[in-house]
GUSE-829239 format. One line per 3 residues: their letters; for each residue x negated, z, y negated of N, C-alpha, C, CB. Coordinates in pm, whole numbers, plus 50000, padded with zeros to 5 digits. Glycine has a CB too. Example, Ala and Ser with C-alpha at 12.3 -4.5 7.8 and 13.67 -1.06 7.14 Angstrom:
// GUSE-829239
AS = 48681,50780,50569,48770,50780,50450,48680,50780,50330,48869,50905,50447 | 48715,50708,50225,48633,50714,50106,48710,50787,49997,48592,50572,50060;
END
This chain:
// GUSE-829239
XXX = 16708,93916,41134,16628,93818,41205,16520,93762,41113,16717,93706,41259 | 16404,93747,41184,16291,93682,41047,16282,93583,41129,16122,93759,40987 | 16259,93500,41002,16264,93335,41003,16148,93279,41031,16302,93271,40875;
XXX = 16073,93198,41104,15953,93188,41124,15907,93090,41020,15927,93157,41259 | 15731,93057,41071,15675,93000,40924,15778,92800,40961,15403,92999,40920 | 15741,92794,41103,15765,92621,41108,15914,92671,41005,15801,92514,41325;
XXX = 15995,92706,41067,16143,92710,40992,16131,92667,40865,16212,92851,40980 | 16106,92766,40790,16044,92713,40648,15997,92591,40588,15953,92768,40629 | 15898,92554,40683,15808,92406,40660,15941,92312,40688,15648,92370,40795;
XXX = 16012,92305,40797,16126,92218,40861,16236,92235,40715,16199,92296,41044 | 16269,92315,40675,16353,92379,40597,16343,92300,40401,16298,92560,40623 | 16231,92333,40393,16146,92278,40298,16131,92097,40277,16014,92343,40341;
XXX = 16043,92056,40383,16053,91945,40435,16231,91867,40387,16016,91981,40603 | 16319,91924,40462,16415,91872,40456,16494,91866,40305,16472,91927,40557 | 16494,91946,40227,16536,91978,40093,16416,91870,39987,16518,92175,40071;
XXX = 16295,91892,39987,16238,91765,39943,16224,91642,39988,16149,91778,39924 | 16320,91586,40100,16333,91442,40118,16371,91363,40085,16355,91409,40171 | 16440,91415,39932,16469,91235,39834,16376,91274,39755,16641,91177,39729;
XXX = 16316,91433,39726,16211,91390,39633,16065,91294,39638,16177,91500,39601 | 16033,91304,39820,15927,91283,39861,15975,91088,39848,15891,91380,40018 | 16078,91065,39904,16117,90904,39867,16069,90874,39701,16315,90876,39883;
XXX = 16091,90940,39596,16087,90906,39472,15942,90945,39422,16201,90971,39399 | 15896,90976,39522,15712,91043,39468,15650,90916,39523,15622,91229,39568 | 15664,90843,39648,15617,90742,39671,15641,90625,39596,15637,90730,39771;
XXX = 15789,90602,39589,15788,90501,39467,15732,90534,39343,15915,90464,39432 | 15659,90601,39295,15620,90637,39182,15468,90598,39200,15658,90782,39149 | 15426,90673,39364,15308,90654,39391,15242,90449,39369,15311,90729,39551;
XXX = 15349,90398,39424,15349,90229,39424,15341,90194,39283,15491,90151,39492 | 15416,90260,39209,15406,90205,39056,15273,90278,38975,15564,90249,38967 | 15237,90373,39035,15083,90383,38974,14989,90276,39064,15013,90560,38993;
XXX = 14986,90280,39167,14902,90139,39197,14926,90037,39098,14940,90070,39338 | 15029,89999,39098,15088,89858,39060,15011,89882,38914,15289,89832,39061 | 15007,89959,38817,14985,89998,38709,14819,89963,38659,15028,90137,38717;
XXX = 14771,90057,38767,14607,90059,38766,14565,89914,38816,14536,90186,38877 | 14642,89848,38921,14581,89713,38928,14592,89623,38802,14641,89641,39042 | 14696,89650,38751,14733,89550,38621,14658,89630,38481,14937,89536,38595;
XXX = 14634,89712,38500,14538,89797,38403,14406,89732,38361,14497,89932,38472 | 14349,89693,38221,14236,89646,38259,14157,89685,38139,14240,89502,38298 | 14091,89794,38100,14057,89846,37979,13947,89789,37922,14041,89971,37986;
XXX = 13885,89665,37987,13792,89615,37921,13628,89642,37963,13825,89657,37797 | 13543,89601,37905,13402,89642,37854,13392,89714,37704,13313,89506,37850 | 13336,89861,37745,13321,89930,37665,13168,89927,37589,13364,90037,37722;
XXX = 13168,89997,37486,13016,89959,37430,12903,89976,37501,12981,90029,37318 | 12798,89913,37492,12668,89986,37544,12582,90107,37494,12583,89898,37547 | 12578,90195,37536,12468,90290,37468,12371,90281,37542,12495,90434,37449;
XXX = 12308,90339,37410,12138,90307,37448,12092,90476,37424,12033,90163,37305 | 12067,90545,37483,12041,90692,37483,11873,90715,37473,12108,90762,37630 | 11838,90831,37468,11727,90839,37517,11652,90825,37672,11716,90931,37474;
XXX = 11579,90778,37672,11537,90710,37866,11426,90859,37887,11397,90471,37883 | 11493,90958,37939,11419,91048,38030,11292,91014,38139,11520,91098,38103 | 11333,90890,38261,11273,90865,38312,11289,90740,38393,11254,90951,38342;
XXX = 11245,90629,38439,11232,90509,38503,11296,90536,38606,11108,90458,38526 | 11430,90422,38619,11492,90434,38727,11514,90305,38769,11600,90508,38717 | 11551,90237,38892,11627,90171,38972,11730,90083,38958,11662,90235,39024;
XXX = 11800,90218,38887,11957,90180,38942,11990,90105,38805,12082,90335,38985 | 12092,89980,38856,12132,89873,38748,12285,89913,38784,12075,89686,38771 | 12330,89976,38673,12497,89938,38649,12581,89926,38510,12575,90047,38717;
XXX = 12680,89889,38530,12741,89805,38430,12876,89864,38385,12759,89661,38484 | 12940,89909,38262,13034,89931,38236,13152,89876,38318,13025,89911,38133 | 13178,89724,38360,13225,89657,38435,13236,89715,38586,13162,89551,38415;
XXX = 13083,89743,38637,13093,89768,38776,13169,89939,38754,12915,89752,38868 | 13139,90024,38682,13183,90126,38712,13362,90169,38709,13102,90192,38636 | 13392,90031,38592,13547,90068,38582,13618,89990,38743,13628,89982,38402;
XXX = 13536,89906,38794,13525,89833,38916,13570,89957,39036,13355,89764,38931 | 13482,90037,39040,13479,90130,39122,13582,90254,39128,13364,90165,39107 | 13571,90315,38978,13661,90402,38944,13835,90357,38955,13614,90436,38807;
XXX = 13799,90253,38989,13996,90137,38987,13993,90176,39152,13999,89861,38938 | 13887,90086,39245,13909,90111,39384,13929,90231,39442,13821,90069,39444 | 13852,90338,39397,13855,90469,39453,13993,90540,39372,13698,90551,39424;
XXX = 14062,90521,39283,14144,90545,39263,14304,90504,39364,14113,90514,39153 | 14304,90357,39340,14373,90350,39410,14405,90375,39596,14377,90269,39360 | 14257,90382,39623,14246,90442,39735,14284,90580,39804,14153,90430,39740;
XXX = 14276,90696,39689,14291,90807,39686,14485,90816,39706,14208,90860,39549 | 14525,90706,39602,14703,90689,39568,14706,90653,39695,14782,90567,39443 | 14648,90584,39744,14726,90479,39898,14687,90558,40031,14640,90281,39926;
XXX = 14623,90674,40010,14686,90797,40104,14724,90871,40083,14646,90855,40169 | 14772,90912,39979,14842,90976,40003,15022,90971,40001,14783,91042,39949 | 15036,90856,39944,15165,90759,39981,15167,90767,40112,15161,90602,39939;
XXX = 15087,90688,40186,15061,90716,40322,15110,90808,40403,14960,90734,40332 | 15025,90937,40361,15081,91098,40391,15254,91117,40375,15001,91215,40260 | 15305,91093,40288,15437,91129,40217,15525,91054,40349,15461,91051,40028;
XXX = 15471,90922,40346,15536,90786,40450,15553,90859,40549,15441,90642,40497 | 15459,90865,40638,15422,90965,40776,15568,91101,40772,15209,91065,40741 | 15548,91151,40712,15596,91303,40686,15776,91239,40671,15503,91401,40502;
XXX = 15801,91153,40635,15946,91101,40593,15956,91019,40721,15964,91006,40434 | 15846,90936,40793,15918,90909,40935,15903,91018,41010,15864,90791,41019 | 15808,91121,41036,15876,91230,41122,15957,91294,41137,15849,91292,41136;
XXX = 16006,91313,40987,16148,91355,40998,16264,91287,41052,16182,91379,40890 | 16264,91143,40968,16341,91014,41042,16362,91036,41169,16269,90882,41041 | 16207,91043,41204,16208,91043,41389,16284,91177,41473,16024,91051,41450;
XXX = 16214,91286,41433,16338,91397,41457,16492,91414,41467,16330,91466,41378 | 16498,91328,41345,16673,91349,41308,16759,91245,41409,16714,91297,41117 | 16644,91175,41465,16735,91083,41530,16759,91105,41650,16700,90963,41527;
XXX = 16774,91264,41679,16800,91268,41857,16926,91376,41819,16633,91347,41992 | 16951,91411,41714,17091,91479,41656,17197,91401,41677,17095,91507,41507 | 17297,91451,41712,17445,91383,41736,17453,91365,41616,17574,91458,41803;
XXX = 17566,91292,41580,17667,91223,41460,17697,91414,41381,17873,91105,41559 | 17740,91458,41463,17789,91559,41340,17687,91675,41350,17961,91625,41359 | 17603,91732,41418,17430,91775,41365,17422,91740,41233,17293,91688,41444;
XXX = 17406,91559,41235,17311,91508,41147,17420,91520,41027,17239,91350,41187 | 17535,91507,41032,17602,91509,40906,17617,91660,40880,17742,91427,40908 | 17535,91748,40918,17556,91896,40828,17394,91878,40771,17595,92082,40946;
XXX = 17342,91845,40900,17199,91833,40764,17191,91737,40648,17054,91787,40828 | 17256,91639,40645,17288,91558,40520,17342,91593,40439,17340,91470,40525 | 17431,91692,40482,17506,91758,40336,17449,91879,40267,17657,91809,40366;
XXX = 17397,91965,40377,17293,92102,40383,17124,92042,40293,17256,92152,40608 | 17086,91936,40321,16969,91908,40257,16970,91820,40188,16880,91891,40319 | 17000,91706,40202,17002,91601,40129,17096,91569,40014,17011,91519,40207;
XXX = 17218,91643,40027,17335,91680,39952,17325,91791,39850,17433,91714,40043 | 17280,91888,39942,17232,92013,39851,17320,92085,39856,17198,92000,39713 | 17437,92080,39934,17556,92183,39947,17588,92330,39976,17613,92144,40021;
XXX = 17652,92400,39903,17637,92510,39962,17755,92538,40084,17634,92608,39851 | 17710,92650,40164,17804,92612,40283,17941,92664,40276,17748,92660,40414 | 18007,92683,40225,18139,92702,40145,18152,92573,40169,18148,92758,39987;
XXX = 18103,92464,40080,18142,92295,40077,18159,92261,40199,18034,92190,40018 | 18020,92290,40251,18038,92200,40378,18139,92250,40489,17899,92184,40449 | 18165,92367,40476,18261,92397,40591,18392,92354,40555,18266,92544,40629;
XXX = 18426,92346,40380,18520,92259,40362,18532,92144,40437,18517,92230,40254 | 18430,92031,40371,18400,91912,40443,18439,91862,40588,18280,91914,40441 | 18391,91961,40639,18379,91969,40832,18469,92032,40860,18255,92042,40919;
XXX = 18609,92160,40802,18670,92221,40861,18632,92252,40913,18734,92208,40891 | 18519,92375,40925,18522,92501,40983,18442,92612,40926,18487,92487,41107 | 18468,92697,41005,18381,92828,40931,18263,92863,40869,18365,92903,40994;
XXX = 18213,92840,40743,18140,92887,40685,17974,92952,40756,18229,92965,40632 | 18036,93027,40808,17933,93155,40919,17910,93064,41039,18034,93333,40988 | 17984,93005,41072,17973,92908,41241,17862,92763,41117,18240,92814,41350;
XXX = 17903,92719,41036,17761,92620,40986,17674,92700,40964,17763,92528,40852 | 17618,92801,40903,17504,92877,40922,17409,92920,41076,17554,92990,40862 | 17531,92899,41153,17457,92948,41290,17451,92792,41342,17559,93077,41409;
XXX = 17474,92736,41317,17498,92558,41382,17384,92476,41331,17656,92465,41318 | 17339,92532,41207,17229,92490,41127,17128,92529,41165,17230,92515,41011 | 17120,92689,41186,16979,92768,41284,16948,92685,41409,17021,92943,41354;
XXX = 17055,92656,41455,17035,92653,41603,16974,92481,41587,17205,92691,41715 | 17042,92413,41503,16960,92259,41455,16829,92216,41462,16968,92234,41327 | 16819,92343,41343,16674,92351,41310,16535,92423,41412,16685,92430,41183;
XXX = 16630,92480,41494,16531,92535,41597,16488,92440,41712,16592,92658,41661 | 16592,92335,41743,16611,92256,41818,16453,92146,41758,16783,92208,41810 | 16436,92132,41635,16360,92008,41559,16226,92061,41552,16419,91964,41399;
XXX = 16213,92162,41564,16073,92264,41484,15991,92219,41608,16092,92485,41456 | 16022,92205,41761,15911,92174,41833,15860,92037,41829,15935,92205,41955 | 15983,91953,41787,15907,91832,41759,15893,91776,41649,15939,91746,41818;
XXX = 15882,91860,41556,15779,91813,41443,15657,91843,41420,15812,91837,41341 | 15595,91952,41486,15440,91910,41557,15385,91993,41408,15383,91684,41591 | 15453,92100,41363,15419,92134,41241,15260,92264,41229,15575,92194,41184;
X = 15198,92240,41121,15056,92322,41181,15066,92444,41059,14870,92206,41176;
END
């Protein structure tokens, strides 16, 4: 049987979902970082003047800018990560009680299915097909491109 691409993405998705929790908190502590960051006023140079210009800026205004657009860039894509961890949220929540406890142990656990059929008492081969059939169930509504 070949596995299709959503499978994969769903599959994937699910196996990096404590990493994607710990990339955002990381993402918050580089904000937090760069706001409290404050490197100062750097020297002035005085270069050679090619040609008469306009434009007035300031060591100040540019570390000004380079801070906002930074953190702007961090605060979507936290954003992104957020989104992607409630769709899943949102998915998982139309799974019965024991669905959701094979994907908790299958992804989030990291188990191999030996364990989990320990776990659950039952067959090994019956969680592999219980898991397909899970995941096939989720792939239409995660809206994956």
């Amino acid at each position: 049987m070949r596995v299709s691409n959503e499978y994969k993405k769903i599959e994937a998705m699910l196996f990096n979902y404590k990493q994607t929790e710990v990339e955002i908190k990381n993402i918050e502590l580089d904000i937090e970082e760069i706001k409290n960051e404050y490197r100062g006023v750097g020297t002035i140079y005085y270069g050679d003047k090619t040609s008469s210009t306009n434009k007035i800026t300031s060591s100040v205004e540019n570390e000004i800018e380079y801070k906002e657009n930074k953190i702007y860039n961090l605060e979507i894509l936290k954003r992104k990560k957020e989104i992607e961890l409630q769709r899943i949220d949102n998915v998982l929540s139309i799974l019965t009680e024991d669905e959701y406890r094979l994907i908790e142990l299958r992804y989030f656990k990291k188990l191999q299915y030996k364990q989990i059929a320990d776990r659950l008492c039952m067959n090994d081969i019956y969680i592999i097909d219980k898991k397909k059939k899970i995941l096939n169930k989720l792939i239409p509504l995660m809206n994956l491109c």
